[in-house]
Structure formats: structure tokens, C-alpha cells
KEGUPA-235627 format. One record per residue: chain; x, y, z of N, C-alpha, C, CB in turn. Coordinates in nm, 3 decimals, padded with zeros to 5 digits. Atoms other than C-alpha are relative to their C-alpha. Glycine has a CB too. Example, Ala and Ser with C-alpha at 12.3 -4.5 7.8 and 13.67 -1.06 7.14 Angstrom:
<atoms>
ATOM   c      n.px      n.py      n.pz     ca.px     ca.py     ca.pz      c.px      c.py      c.pz     cb.px     cb.py     cb.pz
ATOM   A    00.089   -00.119    00.000    01.230   -00.450    00.780    00.090    00.120    00.000   -00.099    00.003    00.125
ATOM   A   -00.082   -00.119   -00.006    01.367   -00.106    00.714   -00.077    00.109    00.073    00.041    00.046   -00.142
</atoms>
This chain:
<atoms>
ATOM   c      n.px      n.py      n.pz     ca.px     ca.py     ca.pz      c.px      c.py      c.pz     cb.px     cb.py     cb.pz
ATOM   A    00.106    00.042   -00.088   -00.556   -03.187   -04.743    00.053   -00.036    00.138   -00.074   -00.117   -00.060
ATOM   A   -00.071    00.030   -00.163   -00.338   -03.341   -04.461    00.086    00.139    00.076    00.138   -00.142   -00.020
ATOM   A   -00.045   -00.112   -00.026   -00.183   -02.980   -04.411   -00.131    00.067    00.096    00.045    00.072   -00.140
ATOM   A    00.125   -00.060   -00.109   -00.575   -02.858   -04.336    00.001   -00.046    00.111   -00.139   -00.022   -00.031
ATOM   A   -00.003    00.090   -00.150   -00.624   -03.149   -04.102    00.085   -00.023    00.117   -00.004   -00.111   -00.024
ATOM   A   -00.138    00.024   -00.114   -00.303   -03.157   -03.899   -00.010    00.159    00.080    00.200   -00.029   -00.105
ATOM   A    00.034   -00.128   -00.047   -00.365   -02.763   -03.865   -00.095    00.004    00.084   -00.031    00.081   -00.090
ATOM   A    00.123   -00.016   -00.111   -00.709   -02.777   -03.732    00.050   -00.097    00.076   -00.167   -00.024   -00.044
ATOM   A   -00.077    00.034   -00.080   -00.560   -03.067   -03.538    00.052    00.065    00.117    00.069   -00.026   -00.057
ATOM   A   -00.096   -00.081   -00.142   -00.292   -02.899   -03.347   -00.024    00.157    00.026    00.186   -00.004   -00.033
ATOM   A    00.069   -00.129   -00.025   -00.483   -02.554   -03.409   -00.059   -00.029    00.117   -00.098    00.051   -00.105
ATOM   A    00.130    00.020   -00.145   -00.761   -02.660   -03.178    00.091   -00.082    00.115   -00.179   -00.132   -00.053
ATOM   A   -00.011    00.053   -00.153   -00.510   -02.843   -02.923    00.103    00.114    00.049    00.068   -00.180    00.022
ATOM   A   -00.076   -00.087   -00.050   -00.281   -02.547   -02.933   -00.085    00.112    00.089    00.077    00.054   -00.113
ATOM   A    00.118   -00.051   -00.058   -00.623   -02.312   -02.875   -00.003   -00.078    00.131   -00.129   -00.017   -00.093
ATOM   A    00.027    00.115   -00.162   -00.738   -02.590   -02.566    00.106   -00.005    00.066   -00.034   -00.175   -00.016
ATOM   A   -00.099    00.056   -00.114   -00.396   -02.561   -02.416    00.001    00.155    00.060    00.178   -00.081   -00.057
ATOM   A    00.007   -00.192   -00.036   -00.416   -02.123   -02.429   -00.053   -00.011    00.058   -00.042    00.124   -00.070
ATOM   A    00.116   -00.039   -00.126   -00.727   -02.101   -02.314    00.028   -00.096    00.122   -00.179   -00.029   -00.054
ATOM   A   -00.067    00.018   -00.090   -00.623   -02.374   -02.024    00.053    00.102    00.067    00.069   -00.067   -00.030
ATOM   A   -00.124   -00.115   -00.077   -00.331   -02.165   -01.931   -00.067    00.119   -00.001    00.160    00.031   -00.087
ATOM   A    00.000   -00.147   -00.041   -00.410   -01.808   -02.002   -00.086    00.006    00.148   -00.080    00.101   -00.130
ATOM   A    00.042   -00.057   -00.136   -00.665   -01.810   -01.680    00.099    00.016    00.125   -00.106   -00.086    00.046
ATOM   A   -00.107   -00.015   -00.107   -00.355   -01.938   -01.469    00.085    00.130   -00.017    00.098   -00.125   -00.004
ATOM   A   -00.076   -00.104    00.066   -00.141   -01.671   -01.661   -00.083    00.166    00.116   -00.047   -00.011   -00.224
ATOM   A    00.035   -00.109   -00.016   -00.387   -01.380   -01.576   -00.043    00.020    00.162   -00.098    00.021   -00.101
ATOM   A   -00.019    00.002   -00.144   -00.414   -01.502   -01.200    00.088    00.039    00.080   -00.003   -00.086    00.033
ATOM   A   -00.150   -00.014   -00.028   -00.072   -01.466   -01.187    00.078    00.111    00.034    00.059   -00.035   -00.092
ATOM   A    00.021   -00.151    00.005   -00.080   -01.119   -01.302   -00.064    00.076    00.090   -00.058    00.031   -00.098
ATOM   A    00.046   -00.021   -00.115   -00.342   -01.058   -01.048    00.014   -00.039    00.113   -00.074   -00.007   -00.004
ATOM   A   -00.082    00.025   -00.165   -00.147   -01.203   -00.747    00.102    00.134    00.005    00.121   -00.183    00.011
ATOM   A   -00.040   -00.086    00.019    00.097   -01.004   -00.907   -00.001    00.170    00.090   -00.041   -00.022   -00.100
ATOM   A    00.053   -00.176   -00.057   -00.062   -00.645   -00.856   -00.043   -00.009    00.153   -00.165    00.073   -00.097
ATOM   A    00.084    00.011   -00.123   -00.228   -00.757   -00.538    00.137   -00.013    00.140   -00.122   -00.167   -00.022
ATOM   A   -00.090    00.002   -00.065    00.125   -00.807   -00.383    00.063    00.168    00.017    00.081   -00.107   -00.063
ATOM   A   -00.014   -00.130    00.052    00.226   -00.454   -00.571   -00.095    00.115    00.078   -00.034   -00.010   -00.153
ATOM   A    00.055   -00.099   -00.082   -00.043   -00.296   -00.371   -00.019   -00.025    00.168   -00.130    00.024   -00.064
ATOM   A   -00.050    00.020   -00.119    00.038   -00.443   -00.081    00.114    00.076    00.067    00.028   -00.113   -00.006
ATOM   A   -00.122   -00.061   -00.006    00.373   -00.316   -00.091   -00.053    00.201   -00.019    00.111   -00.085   -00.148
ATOM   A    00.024   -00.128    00.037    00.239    00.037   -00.207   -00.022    00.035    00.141   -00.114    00.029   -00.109
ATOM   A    00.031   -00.012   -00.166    00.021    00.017    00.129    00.083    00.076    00.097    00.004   -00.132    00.060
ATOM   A   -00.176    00.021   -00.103    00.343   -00.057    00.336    00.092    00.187   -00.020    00.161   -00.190   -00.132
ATOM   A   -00.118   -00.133    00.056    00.567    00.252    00.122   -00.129    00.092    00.080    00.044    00.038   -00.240
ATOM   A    00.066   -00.108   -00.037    00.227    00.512    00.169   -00.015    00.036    00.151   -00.117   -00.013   -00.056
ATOM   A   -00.017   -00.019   -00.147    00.231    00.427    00.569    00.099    00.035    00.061   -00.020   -00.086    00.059
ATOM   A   -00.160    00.004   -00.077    00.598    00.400    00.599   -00.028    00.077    00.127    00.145    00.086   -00.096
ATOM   A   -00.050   -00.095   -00.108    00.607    00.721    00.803   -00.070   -00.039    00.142   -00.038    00.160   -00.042
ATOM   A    00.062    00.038   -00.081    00.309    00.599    01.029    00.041   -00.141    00.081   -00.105    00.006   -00.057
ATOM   A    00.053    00.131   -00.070    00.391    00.237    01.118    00.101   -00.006    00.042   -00.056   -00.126   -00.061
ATOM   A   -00.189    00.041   -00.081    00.704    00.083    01.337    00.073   -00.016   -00.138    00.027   -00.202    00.121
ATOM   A   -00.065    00.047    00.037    00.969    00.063    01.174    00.050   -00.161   -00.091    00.019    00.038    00.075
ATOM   A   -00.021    00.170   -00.019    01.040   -00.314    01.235   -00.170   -00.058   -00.081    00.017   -00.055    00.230
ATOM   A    00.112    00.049    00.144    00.666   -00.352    01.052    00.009    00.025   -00.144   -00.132    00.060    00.011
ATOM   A   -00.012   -00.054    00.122    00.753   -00.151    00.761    00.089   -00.117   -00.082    00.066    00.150    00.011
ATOM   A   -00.098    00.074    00.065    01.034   -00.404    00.719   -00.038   -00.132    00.006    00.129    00.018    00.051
ATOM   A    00.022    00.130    00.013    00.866   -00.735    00.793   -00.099   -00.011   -00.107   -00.039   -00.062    00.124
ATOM   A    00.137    00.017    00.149    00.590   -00.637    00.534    00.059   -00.023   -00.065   -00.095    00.107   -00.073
ATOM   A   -00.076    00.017    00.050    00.852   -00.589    00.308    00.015   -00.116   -00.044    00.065    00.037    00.045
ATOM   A   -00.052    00.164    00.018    00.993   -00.921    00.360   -00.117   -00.112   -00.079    00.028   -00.069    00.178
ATOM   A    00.186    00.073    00.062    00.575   -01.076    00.314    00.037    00.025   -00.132   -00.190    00.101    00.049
ATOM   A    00.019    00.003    00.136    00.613   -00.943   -00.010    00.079   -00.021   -00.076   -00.038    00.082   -00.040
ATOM   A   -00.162    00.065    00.134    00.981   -01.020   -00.168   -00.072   -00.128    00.027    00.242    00.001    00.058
ATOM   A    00.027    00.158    00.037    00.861   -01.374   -00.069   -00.137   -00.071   -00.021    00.056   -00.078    00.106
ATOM   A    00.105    00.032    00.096    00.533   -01.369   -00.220    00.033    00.017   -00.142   -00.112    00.078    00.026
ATOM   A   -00.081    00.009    00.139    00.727   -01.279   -00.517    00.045   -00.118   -00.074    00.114    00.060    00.014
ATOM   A   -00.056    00.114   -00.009    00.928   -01.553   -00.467   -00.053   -00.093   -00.073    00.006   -00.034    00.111
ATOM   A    00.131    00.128    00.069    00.632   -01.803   -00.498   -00.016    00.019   -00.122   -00.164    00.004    00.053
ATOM   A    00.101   -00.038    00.080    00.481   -01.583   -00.741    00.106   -00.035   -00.149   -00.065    00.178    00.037
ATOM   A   -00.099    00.031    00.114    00.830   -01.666   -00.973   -00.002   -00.121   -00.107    00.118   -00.016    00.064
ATOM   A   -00.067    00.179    00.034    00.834   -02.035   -00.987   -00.089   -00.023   -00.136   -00.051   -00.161    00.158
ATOM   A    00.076    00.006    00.150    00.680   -02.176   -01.343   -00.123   -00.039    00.069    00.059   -00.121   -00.136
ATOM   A    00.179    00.057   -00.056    00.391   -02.386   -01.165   -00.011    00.064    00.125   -00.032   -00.195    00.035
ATOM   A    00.073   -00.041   -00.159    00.157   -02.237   -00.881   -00.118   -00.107    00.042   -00.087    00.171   -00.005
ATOM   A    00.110    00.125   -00.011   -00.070   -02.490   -00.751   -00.104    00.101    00.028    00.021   -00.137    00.133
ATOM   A    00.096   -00.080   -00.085   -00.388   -02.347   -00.620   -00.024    00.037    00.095   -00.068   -00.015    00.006
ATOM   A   -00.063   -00.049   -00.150   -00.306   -02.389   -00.270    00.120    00.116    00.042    00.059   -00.124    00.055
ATOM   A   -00.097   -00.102   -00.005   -00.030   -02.178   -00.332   -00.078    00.142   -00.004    00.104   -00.019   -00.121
ATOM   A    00.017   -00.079    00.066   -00.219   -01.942   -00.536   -00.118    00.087    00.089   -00.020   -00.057   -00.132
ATOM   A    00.107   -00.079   -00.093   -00.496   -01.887   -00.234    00.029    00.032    00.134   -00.120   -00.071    00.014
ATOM   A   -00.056   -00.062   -00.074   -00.220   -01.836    00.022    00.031    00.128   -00.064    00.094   -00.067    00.047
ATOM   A   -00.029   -00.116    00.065   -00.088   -01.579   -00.156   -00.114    00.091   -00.042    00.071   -00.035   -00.108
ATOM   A    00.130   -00.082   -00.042   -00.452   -01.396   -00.189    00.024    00.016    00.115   -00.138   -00.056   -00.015
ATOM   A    00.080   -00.061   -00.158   -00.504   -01.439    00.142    00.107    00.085    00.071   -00.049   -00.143    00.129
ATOM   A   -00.116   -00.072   -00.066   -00.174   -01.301    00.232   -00.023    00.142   -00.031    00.145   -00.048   -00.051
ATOM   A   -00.044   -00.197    00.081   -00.143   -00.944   -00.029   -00.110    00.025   -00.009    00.082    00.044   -00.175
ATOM   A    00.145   -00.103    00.000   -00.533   -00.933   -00.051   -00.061   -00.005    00.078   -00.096   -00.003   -00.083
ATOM   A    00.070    00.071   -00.093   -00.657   -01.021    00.282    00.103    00.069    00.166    00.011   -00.202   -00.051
ATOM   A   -00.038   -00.045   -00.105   -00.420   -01.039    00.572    00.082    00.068    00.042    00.008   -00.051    00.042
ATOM   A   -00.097   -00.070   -00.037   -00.136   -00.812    00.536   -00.047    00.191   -00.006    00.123   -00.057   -00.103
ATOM   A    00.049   -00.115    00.016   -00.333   -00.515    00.385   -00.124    00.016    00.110   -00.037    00.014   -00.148
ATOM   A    00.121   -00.040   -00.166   -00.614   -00.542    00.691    00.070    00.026    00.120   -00.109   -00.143    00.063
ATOM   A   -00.069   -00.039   -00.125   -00.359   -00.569    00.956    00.077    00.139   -00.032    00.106   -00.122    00.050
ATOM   A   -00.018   -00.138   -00.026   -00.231   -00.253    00.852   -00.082    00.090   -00.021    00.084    00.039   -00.049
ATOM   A    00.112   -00.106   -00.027   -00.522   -00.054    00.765   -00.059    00.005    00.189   -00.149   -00.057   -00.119
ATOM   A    00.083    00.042   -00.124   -00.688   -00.226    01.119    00.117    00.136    00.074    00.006   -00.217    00.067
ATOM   A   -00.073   -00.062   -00.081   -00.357   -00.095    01.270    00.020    00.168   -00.022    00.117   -00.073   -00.007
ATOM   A    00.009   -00.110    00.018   -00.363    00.259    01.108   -00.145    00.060    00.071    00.023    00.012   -00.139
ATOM   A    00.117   -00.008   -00.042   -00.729    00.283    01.232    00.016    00.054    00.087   -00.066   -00.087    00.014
ATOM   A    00.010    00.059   -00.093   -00.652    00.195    01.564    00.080    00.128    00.085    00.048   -00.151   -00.012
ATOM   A   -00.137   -00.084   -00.063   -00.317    00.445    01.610   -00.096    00.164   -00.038    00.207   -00.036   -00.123
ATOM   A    00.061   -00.192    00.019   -00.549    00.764    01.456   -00.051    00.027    00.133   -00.157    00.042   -00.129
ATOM   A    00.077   -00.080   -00.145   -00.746    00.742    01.822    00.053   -00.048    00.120   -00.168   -00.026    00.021
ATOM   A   -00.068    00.030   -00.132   -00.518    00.597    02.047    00.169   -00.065   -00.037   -00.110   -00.126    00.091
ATOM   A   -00.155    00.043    00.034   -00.135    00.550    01.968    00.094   -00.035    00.128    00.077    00.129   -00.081
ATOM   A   -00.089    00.003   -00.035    00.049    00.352    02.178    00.079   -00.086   -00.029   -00.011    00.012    00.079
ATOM   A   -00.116    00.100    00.053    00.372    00.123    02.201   -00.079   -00.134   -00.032    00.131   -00.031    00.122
ATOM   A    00.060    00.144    00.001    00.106   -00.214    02.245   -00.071   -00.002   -00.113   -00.090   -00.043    00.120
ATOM   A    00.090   -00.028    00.153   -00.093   -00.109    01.914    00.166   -00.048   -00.104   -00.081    00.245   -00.029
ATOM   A   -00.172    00.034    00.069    00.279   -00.127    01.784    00.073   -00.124   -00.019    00.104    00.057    00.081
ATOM   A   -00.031    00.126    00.032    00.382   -00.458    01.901   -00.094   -00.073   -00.016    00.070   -00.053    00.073
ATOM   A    00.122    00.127    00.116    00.066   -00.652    01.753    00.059    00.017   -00.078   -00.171    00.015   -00.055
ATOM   A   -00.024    00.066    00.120    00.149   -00.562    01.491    00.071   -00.029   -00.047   -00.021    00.021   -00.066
ATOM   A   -00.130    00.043    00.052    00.505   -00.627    01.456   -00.019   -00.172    00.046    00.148    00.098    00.082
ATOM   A    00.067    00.148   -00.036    00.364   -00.981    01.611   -00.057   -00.059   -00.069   -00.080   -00.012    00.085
ATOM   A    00.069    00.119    00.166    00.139   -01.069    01.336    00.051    00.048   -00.079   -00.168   -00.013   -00.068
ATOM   A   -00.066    00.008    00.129    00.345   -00.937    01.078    00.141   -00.116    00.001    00.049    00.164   -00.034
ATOM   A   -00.105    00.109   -00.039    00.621   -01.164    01.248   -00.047   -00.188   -00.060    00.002    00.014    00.200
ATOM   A    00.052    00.127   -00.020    00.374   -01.461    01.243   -00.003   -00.019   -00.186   -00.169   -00.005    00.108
ATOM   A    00.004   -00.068    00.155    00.269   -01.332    00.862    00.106   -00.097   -00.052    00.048    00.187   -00.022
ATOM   A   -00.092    00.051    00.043    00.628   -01.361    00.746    00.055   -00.162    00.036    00.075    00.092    00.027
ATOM   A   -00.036    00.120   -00.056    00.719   -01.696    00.916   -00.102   -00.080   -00.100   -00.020   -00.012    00.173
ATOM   A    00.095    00.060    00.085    00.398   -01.823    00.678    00.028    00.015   -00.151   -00.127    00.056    00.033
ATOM   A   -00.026   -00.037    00.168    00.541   -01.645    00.347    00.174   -00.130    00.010    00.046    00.264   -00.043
ATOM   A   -00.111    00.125    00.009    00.896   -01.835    00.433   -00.007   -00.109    00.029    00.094    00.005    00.056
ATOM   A    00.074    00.135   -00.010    00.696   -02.145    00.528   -00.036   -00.062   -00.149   -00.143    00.022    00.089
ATOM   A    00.035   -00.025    00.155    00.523   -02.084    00.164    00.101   -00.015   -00.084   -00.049    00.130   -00.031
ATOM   A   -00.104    00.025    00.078    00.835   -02.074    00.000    00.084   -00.124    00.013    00.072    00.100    00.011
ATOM   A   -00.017    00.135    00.004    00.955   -02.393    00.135   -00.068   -00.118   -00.010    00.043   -00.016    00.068
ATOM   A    00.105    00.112    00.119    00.642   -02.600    00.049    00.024    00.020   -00.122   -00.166    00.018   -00.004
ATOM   A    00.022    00.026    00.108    00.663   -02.444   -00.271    00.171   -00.096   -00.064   -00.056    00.152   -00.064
ATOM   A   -00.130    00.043    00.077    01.061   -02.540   -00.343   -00.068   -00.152    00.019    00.184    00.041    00.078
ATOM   A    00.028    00.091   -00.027    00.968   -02.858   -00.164   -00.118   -00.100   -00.044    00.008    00.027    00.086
ATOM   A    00.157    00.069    00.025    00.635   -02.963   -00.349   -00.062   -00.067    00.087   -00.011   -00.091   -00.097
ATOM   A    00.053    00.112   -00.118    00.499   -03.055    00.005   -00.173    00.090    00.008    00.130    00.004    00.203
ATOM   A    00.157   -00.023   -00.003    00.104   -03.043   -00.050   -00.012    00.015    00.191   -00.109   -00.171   -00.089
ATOM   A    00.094   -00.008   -00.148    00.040   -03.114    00.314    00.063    00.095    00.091   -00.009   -00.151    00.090
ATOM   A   -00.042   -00.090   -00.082    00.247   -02.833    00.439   -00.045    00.142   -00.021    00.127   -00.010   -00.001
ATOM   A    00.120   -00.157    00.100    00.046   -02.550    00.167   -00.138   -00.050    00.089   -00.046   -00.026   -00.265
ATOM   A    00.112    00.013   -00.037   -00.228   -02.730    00.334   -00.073    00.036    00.144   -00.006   -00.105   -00.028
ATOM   A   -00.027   -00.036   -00.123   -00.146   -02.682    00.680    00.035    00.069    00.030    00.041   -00.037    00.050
ATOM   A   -00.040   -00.147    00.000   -00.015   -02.347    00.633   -00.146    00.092   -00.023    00.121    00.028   -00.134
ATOM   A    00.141   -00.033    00.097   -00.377   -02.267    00.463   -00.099    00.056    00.119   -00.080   -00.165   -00.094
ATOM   A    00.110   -00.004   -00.162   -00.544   -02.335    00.771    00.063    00.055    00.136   -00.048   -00.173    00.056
ATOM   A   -00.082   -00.119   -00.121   -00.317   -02.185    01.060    00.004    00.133   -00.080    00.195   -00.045    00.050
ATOM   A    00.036   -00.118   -00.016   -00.348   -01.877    00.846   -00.117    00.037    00.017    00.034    00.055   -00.072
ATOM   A    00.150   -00.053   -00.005   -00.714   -01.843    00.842   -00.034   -00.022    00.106   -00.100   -00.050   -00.083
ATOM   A    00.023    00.035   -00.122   -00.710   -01.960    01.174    00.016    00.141    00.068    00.093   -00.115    00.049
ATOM   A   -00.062   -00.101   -00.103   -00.500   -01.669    01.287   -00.044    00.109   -00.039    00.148    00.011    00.015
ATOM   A    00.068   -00.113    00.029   -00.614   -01.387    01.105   -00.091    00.031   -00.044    00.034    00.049   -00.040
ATOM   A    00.166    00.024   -00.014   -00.981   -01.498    01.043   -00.081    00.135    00.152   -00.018   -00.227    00.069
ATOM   A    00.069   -00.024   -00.073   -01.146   -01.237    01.268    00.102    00.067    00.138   -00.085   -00.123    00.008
ATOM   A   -00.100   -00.079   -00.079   -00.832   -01.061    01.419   -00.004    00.136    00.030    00.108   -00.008   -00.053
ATOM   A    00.056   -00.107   -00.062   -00.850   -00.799    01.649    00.071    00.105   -00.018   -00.020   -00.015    00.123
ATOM   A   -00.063   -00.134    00.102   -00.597   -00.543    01.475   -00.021   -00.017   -00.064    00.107    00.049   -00.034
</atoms>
């Protein structure tokens, strides 16, 4: 009898701790891919974009990795990192592929090696809140990105 009871017991708190977790789990997975097609992006343009962008994307995404490693993601973490691989790295280069099909010159070029500059400086920002567990710096990173690429003109 105490075998049933201790089972359903720690059955149902082992259940209540899965279900908990697995949503973080499968978020994780979907930052995951969302970085993965970020990067795809980046590889399918290569030939089209500077150079020096091809390689700072790059960088955006080893250190969304990075984050994406550690055991805990907070949520602040977890909605930089959206906004980064599903949001602002894959628009600034579509914007910028757009932009170069009807008019290609060098200043279409350095935007965007400029906000991919700014970009990266926010993913290695990201990675030192996260080593650092500094809430008010995920928080303040949160908002200077949506600041900056909220409504950006590449």
C-alpha cells in the first residue's frame, strides 16, 4: 500500500515537474532552430552581402548559442534571443537584400555592417548578463534593442 502511495506521490510530482520544464525544454529547441535559420539566411546570402556582415552575423549567432548552452534561460534572456534570430538579424538582412536588388551601393553596405556591429555588441552584452546573472543589464539590453531596431530603416 505505501509503495502505491509514495508512487502516485512522486509520480504526480515527477509528472508536475515535466510538464513545468518540457515547455522551457521545447523553447529551447525553438530558439534553437530560429538561430539555425538565421545562420542558414547568412550561408544562402553569403555571396550577396559584405563580407564583414557575413562574418558579424556569424558571430550573432555562435553567441546566441552561447546563451542558448547555459542550463537556466531566464525569459529575458529567452526574448532577446527571439528578437535577435527571429526578428532583428533575419530583417536586417532580408531589408538589406531588398534594398541592394534596386540600388547597390557601398552606403546600403555600411548600414548594415553598422547594425550588425551594434547587433553583435548586444549578443556579447547577452552573454555577459547571462554569465553574470545581471537582471538589470538583460533588461536594459531588452530595451536598447527594440529601441534600435523597432522600425529600422534597412
Amino acid at each position: 500500500m505505501s509503495e502505491r502511495l509514495f508512487g502516485r506521490i512522486f509520480g504526480r510530482a515527477t509528472s508536475a515537474v515535466s510538464a513545468a520544464v518540457e515547455p522551457v525544454l521545447d523553447e529551447r529547441a525553438e530558439l534553437a532552430q530560429m538561430v539555425d535559420r538565421a545562420d542558414a539566411q547568412v550561408e544562402a546570402a553569403a555571396g550577396t552581402l559584405p563580407a564583414d556582415a557575413v562574418v558579424l552575423a556569424r558571430r550573432v549567432t555562435d553567441r546566441l548559442r552561447v546563451v542558448l548552452a547555459r542550463d537556466e534561460i531566464r525569459t529575458e534572456v529567452r526574448v532577446a534571443v527571439r528578437g535577435m534570430a527571429g526578428d532583428y538579424l533575419p530583417t536586417s538582412v532580408s531589408r538589406h537584400l531588398a534594398v541592394v536588388r534596386h540600388d547597390h551601393d557601398d552606403a546600403h553596405d555600411a548600414r548594415l555592417v553598422d547594425q550588425l556591429e551594434v547587433l553583435y555588441g548586444a549578443a556579447e552584452e547577452l552573454v555577459e548578463a547571462v554569465v553574470d546573472d545581471d537582471l538589470r543589464a538583460l533588461e536594459a539590453q531588452g530595451i536598447f534593442l527594440e529601441t534600435r531596431f523597432t522600425g529600422s530603416d534597412l
